[in-house]
VEXVEX-794312 format. One line per field, with one value per atom (N, C-alpha, C, O, CB): chain; atom name; z, y, x negated; residue in one letter. Coordinates in Angstrom, 2 decimals. Glycine has a CB too. Layout:
<pts>
unit: A | ... .
site: CA | ... .
z: Z | ... .
y: Y | ... .
x: X | ... .
code: a | ... .
</pts>
This chain:
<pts>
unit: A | A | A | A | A | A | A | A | A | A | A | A | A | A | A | A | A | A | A | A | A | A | A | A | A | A | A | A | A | A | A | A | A | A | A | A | A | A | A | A | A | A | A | A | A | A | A | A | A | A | A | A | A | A | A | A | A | A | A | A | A | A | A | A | A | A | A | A | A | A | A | A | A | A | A | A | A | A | A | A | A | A | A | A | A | A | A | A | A | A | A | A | A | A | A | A | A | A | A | A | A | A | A | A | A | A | A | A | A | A | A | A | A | A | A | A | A | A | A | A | A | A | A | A | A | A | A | A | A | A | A | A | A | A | A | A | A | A | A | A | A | A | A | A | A | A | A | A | A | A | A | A | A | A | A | A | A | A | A | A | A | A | A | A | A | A | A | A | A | A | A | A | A | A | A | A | A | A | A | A | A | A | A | A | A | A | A | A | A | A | A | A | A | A | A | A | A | A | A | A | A | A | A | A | A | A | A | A | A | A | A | A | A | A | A | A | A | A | A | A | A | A | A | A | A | A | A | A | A | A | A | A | A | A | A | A | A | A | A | A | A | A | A | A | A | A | A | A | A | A | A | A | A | A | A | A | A | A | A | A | A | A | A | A | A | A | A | A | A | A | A | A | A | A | A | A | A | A | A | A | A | A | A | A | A | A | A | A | A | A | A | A | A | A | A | A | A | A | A | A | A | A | A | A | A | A | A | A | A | A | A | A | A | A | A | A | A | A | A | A | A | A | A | A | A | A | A | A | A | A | A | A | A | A | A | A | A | A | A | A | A | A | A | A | A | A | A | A | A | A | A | A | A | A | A | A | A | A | A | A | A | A | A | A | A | A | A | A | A | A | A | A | A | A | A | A | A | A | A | A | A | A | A | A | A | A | A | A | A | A | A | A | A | A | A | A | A | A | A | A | A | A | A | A | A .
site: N | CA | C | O | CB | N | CA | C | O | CB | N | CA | C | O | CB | N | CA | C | O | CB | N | CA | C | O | CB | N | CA | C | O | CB | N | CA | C | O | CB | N | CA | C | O | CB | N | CA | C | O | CB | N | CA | C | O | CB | N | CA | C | O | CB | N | CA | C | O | CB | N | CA | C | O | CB | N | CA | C | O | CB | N | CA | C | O | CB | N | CA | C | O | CB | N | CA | C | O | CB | N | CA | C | O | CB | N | CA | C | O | CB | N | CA | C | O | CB | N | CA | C | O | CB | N | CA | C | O | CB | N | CA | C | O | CB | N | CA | C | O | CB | N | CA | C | O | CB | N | CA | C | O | CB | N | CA | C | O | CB | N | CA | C | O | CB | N | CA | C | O | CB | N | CA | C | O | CB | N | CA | C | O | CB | N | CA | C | O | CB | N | CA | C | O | CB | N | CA | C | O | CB | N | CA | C | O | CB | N | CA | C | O | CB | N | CA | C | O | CB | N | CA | C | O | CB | N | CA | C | O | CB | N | CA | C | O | CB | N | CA | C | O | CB | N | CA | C | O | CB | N | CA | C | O | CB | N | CA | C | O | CB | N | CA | C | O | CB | N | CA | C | O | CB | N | CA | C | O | CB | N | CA | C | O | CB | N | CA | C | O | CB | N | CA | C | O | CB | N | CA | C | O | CB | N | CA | C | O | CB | N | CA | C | O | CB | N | CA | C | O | CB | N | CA | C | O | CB | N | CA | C | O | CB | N | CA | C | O | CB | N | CA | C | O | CB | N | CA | C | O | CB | N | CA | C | O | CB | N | CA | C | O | CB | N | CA | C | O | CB | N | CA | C | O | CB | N | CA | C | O | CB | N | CA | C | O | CB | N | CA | C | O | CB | N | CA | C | O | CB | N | CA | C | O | CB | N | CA | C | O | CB | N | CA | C | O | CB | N | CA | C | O | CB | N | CA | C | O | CB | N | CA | C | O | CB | N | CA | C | O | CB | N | CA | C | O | CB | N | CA | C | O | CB | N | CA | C | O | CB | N | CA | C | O | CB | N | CA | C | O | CB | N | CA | C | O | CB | N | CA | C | O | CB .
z: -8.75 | -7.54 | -6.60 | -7.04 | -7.85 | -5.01 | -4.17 | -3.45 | -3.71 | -3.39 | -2.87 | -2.39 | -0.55 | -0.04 | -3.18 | -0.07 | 1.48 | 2.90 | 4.07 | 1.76 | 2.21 | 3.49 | 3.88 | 3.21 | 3.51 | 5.18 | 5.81 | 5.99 | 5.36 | 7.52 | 7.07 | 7.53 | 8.35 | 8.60 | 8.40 | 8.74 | 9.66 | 9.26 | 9.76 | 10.36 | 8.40 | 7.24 | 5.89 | 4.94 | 6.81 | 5.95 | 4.26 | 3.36 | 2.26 | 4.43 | 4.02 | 3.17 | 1.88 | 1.97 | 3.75 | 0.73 | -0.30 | -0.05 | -0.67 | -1.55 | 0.38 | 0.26 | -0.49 | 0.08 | 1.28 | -1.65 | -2.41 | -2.66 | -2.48 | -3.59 | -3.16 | -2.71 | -4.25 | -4.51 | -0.95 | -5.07 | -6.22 | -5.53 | -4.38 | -7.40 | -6.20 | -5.73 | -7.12 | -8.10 | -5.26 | -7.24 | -8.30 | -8.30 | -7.26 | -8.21 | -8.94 | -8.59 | -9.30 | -10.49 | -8.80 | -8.44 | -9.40 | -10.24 | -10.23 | -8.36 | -10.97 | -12.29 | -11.44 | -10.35 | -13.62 | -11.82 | -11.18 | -11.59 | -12.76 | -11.99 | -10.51 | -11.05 | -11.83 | -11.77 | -10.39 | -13.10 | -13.84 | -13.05 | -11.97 | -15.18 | -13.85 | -12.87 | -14.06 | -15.28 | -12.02 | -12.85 | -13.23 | -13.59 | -14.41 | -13.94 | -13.27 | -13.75 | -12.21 | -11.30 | -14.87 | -12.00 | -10.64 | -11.14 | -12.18 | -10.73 | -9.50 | -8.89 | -8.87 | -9.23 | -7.71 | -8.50 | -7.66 | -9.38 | -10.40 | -6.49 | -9.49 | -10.35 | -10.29 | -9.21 | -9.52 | -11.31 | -10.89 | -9.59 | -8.88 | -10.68 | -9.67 | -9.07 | -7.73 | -7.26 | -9.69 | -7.03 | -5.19 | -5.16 | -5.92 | -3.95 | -3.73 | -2.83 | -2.11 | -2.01 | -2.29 | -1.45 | -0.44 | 0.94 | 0.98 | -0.68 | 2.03 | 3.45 | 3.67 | 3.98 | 4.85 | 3.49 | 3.53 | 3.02 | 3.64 | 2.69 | 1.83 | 1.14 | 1.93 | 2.09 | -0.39 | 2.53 | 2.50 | 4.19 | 4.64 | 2.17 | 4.97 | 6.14 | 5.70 | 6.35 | 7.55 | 4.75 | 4.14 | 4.09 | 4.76 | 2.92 | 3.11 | 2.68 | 3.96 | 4.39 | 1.90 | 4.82 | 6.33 | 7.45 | 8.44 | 7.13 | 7.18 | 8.09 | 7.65 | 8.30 | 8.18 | 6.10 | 5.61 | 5.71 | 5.84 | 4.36 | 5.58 | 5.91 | 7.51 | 7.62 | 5.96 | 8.45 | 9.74 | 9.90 | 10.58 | 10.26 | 9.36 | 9.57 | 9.03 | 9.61 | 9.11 | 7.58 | 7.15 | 8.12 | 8.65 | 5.93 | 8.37 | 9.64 | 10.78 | 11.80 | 10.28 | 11.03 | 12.20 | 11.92 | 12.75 | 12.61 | 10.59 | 10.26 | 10.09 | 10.18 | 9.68 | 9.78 | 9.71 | 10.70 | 10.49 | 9.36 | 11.79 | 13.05 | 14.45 | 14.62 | 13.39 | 15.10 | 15.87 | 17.42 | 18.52 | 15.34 | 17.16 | 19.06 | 19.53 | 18.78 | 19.55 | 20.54 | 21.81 | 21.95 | 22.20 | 22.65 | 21.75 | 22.12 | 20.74 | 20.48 | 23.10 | 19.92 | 18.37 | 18.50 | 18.50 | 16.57 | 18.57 | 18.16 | 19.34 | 19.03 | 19.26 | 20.18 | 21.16 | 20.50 | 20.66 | 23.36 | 20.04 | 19.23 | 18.12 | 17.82 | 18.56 | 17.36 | 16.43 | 16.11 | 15.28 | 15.87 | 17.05 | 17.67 | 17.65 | 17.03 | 19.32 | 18.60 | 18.93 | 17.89 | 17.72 | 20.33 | 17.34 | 15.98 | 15.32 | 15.78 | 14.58 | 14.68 | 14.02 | 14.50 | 13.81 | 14.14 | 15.64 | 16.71 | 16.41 | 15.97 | 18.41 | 16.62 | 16.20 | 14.88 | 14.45 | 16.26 | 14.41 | 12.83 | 12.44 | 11.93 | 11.61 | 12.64 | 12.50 | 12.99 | 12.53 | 13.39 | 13.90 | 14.66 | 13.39 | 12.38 | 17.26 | 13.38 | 12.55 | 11.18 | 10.78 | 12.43 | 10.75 | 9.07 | 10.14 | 10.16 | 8.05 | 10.50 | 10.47 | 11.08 | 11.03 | 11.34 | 11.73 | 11.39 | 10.43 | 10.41 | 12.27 | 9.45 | 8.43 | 7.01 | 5.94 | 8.23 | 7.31 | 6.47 | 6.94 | 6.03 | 6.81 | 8.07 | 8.98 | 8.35 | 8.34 | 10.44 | 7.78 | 7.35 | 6.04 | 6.10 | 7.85 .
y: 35.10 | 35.48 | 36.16 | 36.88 | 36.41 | 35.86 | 36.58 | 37.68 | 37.71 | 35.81 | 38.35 | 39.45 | 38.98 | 39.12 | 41.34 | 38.59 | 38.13 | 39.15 | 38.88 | 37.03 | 40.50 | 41.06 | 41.39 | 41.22 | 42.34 | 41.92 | 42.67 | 44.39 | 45.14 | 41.91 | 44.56 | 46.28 | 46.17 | 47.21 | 47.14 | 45.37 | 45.33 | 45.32 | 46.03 | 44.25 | 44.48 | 44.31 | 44.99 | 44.94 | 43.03 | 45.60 | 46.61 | 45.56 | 45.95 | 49.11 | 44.16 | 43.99 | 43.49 | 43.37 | 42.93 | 43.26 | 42.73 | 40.81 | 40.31 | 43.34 | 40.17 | 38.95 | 37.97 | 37.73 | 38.69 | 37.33 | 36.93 | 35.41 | 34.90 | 37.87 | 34.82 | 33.44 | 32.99 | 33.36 | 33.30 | 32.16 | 31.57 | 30.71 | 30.29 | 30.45 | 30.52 | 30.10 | 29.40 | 30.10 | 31.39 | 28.64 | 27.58 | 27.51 | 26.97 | 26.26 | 27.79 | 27.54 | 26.54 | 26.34 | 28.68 | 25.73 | 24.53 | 25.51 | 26.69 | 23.22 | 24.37 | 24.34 | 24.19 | 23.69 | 23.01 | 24.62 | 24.54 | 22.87 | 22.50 | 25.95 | 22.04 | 21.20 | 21.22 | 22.21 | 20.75 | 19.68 | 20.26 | 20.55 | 20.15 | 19.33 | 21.16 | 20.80 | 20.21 | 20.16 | 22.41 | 19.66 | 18.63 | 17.55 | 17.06 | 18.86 | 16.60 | 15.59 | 15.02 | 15.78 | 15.60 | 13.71 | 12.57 | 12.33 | 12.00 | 10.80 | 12.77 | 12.15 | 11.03 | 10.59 | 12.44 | 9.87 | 8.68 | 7.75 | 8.41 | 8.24 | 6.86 | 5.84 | 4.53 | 4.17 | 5.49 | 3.97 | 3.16 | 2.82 | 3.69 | 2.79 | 1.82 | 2.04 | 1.57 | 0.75 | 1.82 | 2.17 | 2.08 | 1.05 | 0.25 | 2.55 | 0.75 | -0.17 | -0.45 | 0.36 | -0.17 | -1.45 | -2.04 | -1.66 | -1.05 | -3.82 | -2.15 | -1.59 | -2.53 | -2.25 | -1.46 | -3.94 | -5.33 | -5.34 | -5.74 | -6.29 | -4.84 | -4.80 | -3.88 | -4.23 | -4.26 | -2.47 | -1.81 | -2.30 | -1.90 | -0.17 | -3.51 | -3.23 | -4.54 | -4.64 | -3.06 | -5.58 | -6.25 | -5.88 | -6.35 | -6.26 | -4.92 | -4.11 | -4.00 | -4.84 | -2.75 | -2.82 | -2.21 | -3.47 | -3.13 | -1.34 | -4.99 | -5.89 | -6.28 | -6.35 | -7.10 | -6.53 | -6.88 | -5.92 | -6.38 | -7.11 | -4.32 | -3.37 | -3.61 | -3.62 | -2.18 | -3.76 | -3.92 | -4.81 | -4.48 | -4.27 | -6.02 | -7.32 | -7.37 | -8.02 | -8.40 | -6.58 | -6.32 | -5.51 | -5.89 | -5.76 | -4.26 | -3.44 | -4.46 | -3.77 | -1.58 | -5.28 | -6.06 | -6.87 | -7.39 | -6.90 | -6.92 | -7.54 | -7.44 | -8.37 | -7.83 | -6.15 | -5.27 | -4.35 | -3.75 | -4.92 | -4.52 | -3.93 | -5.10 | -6.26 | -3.13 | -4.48 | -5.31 | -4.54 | -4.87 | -5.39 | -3.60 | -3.16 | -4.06 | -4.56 | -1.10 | -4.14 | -4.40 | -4.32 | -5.15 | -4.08 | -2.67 | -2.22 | -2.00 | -2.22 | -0.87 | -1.60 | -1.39 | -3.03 | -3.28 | -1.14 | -3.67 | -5.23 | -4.99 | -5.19 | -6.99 | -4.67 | -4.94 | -3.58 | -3.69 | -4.66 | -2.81 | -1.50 | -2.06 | -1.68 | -0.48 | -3.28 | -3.57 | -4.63 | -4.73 | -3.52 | -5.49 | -6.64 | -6.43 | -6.89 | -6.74 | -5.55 | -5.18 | -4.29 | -4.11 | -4.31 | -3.85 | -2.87 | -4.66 | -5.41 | -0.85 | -5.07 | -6.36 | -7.17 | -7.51 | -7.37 | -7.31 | -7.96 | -7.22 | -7.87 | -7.74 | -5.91 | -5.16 | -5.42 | -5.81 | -3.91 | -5.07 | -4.89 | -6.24 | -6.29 | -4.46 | -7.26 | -9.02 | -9.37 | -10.26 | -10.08 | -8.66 | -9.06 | -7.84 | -8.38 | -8.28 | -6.50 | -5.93 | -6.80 | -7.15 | -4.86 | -6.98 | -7.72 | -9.02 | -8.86 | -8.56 | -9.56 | -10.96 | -10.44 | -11.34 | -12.29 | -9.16 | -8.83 | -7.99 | -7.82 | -8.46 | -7.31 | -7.46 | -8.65 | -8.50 | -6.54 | -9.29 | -10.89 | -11.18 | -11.03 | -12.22 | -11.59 | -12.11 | -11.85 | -12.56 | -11.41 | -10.45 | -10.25 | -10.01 | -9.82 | -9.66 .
x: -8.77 | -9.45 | -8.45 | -7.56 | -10.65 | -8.64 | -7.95 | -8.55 | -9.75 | -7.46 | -8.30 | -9.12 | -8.66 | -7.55 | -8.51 | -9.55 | -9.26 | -9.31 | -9.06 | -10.37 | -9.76 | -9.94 | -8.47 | -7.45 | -10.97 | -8.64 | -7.35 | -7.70 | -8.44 | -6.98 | -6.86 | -7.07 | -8.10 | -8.71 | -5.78 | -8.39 | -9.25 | -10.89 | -11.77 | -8.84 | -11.00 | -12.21 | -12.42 | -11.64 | -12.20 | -13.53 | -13.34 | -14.62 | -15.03 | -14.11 | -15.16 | -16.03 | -14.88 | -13.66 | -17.26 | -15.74 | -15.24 | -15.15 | -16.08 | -16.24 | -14.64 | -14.75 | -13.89 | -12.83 | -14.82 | -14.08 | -13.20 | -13.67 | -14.77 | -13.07 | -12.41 | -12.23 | -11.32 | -10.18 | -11.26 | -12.16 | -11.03 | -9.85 | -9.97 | -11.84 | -8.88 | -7.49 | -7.42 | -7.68 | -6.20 | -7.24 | -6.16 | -4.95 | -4.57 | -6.24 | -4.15 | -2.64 | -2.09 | -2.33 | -1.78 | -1.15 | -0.31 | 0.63 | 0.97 | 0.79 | 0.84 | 2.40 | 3.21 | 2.95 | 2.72 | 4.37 | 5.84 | 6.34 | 6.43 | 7.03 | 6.63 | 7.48 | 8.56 | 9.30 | 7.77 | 9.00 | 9.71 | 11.55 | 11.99 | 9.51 | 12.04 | 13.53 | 14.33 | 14.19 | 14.54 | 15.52 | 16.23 | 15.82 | 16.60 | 16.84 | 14.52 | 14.26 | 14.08 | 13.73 | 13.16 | 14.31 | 14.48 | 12.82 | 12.24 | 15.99 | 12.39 | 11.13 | 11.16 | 10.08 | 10.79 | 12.23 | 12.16 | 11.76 | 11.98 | 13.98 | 11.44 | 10.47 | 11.50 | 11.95 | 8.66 | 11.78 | 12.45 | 14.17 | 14.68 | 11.37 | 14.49 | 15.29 | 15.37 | 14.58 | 16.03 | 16.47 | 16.13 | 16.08 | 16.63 | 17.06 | 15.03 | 15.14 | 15.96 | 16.88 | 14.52 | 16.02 | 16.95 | 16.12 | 15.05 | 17.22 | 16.88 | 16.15 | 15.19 | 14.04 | 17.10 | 15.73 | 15.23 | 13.84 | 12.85 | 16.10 | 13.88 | 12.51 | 11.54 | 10.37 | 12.65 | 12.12 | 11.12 | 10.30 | 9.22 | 11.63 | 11.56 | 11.07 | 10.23 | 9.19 | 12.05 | 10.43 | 9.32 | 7.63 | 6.71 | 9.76 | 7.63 | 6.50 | 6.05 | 5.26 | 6.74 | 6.54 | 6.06 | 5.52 | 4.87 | 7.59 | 5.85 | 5.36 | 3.89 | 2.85 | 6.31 | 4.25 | 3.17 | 1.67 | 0.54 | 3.62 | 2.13 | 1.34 | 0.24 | -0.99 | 2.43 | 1.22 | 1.27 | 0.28 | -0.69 | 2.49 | 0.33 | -0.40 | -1.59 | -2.47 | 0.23 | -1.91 | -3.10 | -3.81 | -4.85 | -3.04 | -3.19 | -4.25 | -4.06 | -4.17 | -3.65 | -3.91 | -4.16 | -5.31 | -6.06 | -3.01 | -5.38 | -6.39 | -7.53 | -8.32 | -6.26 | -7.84 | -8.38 | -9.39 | -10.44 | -7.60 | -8.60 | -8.88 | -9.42 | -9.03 | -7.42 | -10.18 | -10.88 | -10.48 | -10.92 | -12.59 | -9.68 | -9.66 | -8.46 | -7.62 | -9.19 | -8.50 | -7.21 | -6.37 | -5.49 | -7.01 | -6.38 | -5.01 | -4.46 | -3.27 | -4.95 | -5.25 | -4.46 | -3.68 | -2.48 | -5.90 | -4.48 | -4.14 | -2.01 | -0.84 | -6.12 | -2.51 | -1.09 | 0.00 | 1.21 | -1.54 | -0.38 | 0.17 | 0.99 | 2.13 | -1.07 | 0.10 | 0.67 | 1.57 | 2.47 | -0.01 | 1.04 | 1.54 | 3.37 | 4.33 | 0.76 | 3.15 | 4.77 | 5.65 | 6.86 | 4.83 | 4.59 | 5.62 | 5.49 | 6.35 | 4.48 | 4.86 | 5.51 | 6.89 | 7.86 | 4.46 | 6.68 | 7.67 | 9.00 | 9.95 | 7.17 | 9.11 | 10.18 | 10.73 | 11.81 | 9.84 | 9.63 | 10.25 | 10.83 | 11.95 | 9.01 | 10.17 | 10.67 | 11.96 | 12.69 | 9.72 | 12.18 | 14.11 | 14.64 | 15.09 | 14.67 | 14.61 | 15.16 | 15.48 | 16.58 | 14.44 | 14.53 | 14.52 | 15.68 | 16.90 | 12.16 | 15.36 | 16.03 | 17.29 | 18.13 | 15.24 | 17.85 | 19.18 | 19.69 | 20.91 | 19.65 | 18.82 | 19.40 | 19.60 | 20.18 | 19.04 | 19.19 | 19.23 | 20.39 | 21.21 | 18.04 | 20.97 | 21.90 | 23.40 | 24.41 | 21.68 | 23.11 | 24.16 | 24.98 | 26.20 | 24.21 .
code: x | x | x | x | x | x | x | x | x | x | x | x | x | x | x | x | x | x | x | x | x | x | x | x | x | x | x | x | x | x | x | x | x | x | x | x | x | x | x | x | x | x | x | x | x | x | x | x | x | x | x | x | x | x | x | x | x | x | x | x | x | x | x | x | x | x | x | x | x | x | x | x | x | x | x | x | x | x | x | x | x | x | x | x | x | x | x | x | x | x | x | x | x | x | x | x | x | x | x | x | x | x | x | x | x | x | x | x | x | x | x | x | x | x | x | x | x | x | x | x | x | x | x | x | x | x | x | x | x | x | x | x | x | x | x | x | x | x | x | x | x | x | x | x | x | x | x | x | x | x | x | x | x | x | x | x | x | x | x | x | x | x | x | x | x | x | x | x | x | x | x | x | x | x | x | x | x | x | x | x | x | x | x | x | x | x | x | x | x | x | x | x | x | x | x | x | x | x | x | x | x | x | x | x | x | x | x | x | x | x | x | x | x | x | x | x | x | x | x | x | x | x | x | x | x | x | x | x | x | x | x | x | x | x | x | x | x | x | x | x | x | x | x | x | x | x | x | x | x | x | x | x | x | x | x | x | x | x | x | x | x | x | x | x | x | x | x | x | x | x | x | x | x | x | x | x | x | x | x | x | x | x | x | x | x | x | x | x | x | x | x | x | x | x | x | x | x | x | x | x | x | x | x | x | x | x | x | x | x | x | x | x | x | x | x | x | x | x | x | x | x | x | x | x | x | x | x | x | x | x | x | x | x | x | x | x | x | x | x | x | x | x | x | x | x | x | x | x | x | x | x | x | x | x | x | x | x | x | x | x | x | x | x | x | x | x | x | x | x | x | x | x | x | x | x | x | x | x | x | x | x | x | x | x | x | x | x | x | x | x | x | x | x | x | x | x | x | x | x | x | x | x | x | x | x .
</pts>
């Protein structure tokens, strides 16, 4: 339990708190091994195109439109090379 008042407040008002565990140390968060850029700007088109799909407004549609557009010359200059 925390005790929430200040100086300002003398009621009693208290509030349970949960606290996390400490992460462990020295052990790698990351899962497996890295990606490439290629891949991830892969993933991010495919993302893109589902919420396009997804979505029925206008302007999202032209929002997304053009982040696809972007991202599609990116990927195809990194392939290029």
């Amino acid at each position: 339990m925390v005790d929430t008042r200040d100086l300002k407040s003398l009621a009693s008002n208290s509030v349970p708190v949960r606290v996390r565990e400490r992460a462990p140390k020295g052990k790698r968060m990351r899962r497996g091994k890295p990606h490439s850029v290629e891949d991830y700007v892969r993933v991010r088109l495919e993302f893109l195109r589902e919420e396009r799909n997804k979505n029925d407004d206008e302007t999202a549609h032209l929002i997304l439109d053009k982040s696809i557009f972007e991202l599609s010359i990116i990927l195809e200059m990194l392939t290029r090379t």
